[in-house]
N, C-alpha and C positions, 0 to 999 in steps of 0.2 A: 133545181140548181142549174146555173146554167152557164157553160164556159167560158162563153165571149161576155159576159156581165161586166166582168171588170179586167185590166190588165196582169198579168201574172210576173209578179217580178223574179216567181224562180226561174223564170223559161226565160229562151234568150230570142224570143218575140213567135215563133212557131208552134204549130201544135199538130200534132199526128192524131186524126180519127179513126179506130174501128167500128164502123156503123152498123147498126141493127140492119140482121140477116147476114154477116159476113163473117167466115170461123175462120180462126189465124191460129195457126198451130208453129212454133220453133223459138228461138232468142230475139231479143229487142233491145239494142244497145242505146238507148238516147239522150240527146243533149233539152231538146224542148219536151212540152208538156204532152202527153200520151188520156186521151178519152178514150174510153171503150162503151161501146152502147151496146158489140157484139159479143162472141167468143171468142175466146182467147186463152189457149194451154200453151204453158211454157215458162219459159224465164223471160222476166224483165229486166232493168236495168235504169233508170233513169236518175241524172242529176237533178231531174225538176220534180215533176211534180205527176203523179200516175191519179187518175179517176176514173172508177168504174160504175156508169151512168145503171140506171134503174133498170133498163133491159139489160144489161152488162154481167159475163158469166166468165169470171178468169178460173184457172186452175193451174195451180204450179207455183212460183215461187215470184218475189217482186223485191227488188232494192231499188230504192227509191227516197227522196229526201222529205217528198211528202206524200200519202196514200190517203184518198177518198175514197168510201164505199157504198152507192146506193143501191148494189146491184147484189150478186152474191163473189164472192171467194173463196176457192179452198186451196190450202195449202202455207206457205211458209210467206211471212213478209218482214224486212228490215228495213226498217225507217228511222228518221228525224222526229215523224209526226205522223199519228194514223188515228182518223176519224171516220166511225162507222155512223153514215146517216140514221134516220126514220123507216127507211126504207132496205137499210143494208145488213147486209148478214155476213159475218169471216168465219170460219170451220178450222182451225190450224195453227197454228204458230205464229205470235207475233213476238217481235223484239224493236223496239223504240222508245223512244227520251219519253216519248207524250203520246198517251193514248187515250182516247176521247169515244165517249160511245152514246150516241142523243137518244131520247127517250124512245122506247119501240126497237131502236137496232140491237141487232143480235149477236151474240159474242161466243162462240162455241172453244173451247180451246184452251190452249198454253198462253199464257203472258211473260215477258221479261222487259227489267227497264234496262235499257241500255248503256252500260255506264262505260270510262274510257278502255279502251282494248287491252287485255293483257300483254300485248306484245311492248303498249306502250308501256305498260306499266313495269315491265324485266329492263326497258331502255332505260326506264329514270332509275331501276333500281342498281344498273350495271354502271349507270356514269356517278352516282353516288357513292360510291364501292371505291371505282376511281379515283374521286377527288377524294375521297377519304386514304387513300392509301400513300397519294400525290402529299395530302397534309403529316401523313407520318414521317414522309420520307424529308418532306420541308423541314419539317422539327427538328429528325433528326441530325440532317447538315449544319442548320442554326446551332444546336447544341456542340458537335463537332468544333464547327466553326467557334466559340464562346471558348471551346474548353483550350482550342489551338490560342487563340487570343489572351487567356488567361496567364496560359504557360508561358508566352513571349513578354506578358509584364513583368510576371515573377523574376523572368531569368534579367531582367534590364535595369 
């Protein structure tokens, strides 16, 4: 597989290489696409797109919107999208929408699909609560209101 192949439309035209023989040890906050051919412990971070090339040895954790593996990984990854090549091995914890693993690659670990965040899910259920409490209170005045109007025909 090979990076420059085609254009990456998750990246925003750049790509950051760690190249075979080079160990990068700390955090990696990034907006373009990240190769790794070397090593690499730590946290990642990326809006695009992380691939860890066949000589490629990460350890630590990865978020990221899409994760390629032909190399090895251990440890925690959160994605979009995570494809373990022919060649590729993960040891850890994965959580994403789509997990794909081609014939030969190796999958040691925990799985989860990733579904919407709970926090999102307390916000729909706290504004529903609201508008549900909004609609009693509407009612309520309507009926008020009805019964005030009732009384003003009677009495006329």
């Amino acid at each position: 597989m090979s990076i420059f192949s085609k254009p990456n439309k998750l990246s925003g035209g750049g790509a950051t290489i760690i190249a075979k023989g080079t160990k990068v040890r700390g955090e990696m906050d990034l907006e373009c696409t990240l190769h790794i051919d070397g090593i690499f412990e730590g946290i990642i971070h990326s809006k695009s797109m992380v691939t860890i090339g066949k000589s490629g040895v990460v350890n630590g954790e990865i978020y990221a919107n899409k994760v390629i593996v032909n190399g090895e990984f251990s440890g925690m990854v959160d994605s979009e999208f995570i494809e373990i090549l022919a060649e590729g091995k993960v040891t850890g914890k994965v959580v994403a929408k789509e997990f794909m693993i081609e014939k030969r690659g190796v999958f040691e670990g925990e799985s989860r699909v990733k579904h919407i965040e709970t926090n999102n899910i307390k916000q729909v259920k706290t504004v529903k609560k609201e508008k549900l409490e909004y609609l009693k209170e509407s009612k309520s005045d309507i009926q008020s209101l009805k019964d005030e109007l009732e009384l003003n025909v009677k009495t006329k």
